[in-house]
C-alpha positions in Angstrom: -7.4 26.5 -2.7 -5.6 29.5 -3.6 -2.6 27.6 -5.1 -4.8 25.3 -6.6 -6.7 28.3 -8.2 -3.2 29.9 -9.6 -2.2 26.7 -11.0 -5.5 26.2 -13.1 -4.6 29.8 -14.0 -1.6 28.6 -15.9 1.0 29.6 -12.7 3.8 27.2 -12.9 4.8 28.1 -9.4 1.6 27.4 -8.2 2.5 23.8 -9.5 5.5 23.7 -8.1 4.4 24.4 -4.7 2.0 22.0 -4.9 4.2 19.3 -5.3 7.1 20.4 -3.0 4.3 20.4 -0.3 2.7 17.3 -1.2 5.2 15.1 -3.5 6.4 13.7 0.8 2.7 12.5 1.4 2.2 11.2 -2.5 5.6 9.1 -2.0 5.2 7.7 1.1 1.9 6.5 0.1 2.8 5.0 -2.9 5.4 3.6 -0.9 2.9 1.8 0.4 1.8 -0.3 -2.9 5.9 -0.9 -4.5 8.8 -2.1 -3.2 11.2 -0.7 -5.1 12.1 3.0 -5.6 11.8 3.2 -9.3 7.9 2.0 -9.0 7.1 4.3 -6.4 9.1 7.1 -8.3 7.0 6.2 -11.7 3.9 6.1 -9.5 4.3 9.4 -7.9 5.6 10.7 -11.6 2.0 9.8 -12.5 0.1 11.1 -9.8 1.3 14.6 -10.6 0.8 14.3 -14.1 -3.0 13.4 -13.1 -3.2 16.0 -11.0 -2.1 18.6 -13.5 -4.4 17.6 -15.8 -7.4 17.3 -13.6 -7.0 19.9 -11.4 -10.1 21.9 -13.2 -12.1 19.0 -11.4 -10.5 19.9 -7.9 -13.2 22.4 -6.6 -11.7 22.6 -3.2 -14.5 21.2 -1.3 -11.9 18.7 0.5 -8.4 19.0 1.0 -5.9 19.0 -1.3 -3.5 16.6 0.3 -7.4 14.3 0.3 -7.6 15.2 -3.3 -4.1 14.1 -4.1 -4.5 11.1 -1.7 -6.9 9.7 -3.7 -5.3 10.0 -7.3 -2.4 8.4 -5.4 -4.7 5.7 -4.5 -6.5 5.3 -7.8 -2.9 5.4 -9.4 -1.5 2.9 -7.3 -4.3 0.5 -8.0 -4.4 0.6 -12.1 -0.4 0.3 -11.7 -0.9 -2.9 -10.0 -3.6 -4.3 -12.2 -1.7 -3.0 -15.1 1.2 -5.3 -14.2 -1.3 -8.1 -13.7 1.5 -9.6 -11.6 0.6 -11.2 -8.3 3.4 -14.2 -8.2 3.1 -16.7 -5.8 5.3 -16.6 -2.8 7.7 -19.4 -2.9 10.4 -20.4 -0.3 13.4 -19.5 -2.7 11.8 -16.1 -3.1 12.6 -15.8 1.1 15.8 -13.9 2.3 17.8 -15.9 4.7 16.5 -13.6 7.8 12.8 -14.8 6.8 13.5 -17.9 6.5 15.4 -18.2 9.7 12.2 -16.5 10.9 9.7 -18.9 9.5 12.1 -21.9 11.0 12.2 -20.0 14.7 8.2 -19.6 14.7 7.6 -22.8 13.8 10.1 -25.2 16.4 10.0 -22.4 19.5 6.7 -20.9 19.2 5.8 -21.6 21.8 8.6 -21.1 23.8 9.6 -18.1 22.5 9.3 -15.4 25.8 10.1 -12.4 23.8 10.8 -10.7 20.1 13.2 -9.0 19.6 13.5 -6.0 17.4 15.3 -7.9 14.5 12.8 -10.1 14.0 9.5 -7.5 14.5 11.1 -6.5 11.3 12.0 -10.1 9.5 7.9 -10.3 10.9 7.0 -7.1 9.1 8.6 -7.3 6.1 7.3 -11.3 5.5 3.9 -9.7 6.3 4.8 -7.1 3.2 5.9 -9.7 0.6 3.1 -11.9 1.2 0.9 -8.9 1.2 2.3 -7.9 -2.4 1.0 -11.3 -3.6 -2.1 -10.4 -3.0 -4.8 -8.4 -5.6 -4.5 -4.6 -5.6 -7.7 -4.0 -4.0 -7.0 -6.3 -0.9 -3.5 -4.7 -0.6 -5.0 -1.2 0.1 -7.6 -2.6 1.8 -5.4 -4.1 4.5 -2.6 -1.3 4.0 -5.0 1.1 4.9 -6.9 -0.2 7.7 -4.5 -3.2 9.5 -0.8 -1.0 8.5 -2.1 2.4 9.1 -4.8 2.5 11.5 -7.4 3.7 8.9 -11.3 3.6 9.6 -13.8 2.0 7.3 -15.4 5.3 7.3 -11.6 6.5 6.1 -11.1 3.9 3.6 -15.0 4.3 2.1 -13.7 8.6 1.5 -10.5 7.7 0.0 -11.4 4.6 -2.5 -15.4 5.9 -3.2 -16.2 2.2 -2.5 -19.9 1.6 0.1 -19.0 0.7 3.3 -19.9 -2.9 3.1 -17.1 -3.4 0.1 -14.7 -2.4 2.6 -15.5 -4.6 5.6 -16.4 -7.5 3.0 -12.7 -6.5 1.0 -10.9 -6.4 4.2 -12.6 -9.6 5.3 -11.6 -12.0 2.3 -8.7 -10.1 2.1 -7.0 -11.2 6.0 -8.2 -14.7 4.8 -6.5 -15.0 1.3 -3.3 -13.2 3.8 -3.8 -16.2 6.5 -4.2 -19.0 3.8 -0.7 -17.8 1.9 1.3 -17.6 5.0 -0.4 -21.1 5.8 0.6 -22.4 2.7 4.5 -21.0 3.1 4.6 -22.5 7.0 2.9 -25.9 5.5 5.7 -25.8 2.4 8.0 -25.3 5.4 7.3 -28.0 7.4 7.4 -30.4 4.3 11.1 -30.0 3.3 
């Protein structure tokens, strides 16, 4: 409060602080929504920028970092629907280590006594791209509560949304997930 206080007051300092405290949070975050460096670099560019200019609306009845969280959020989201980019997963677009993955899961399945730690990951980073096809909203939605854990009650605080747009966003959101890994294991199974 008292650093947000000094930076309303003009102390560039104060600023400073603020973002050498939080700028680890607001990246890994926005990590969360891009891929690539640059885009979470831009979005955390943008984030302070918003914060500096709003922070005569920050009246320290939550947390900073909650404060921040939720520009970060907010940021994230108008990034994504800026780019009005949601491209369709495609089999070329696969690295060799997915595809090798999507071929394993579908002939051993069943068979298949243990995974490994290489593919968790091949697992885990399929589950990303095909997430990143997806509309902003359902990407925090299942960020939030299936990748880190969050509550509803967590997700309602950080995104303003009623609690029943959560469950109902995280609902349709799993399914649109399931049906475009379907579609990838069906495209799969046709070549």
């Amino acid at each position: 409060m008292d650093l947000a206080r000094a930076a309303r007051e003009g102390d560039e300092s104060a600023f400073e602080e603020i973002m050498r405290r939080y700028s680890p949070r607001v990246f890994r975050f926005a990590g969360k929504f891009f891929r690539q460096r640059s885009l979470v670099e831009e979005a955390a560019q943008e984030v302070f920028l918003k914060a500096f200019t709003e922070l005569g609306s920050y009246e320290g009845r939550g947390s900073m970092e909650g404060w921040l969280t939720r520009i970060t959020t907010n940021t994230c989201l108008n990034l994504l629907r800026s780019s009005k980019r949601r491209p369709e997963l495609t089999l070329s677009d696969l690295t060799e280590d997915e595809t090798h993955w999507l071929d394993n899961t579908l002939t051993a399945a069943a068979a298949e006594q243990h995974q490994s730690t290489e593919r968790s990951l091949v697992a885990a980073d399929l589950a990303g791209r095909v997430l990143q096809t997806l509309p902003a909203d359902d990407q925090l939605v299942l960020t939030m509560i299936d990748g880190d854990d969050a509550s509803v009650r967590d997700v309602v605080q950080l995104t303003g949304w009623s609690e029943s747009k959560v469950k109902v966003q995280a609902f349709r959101a799993r399914r649109k997930m399931r049906k475009a890994v379907e579609k990838l294991l069906t495209r799969k199974t046709a070549n």
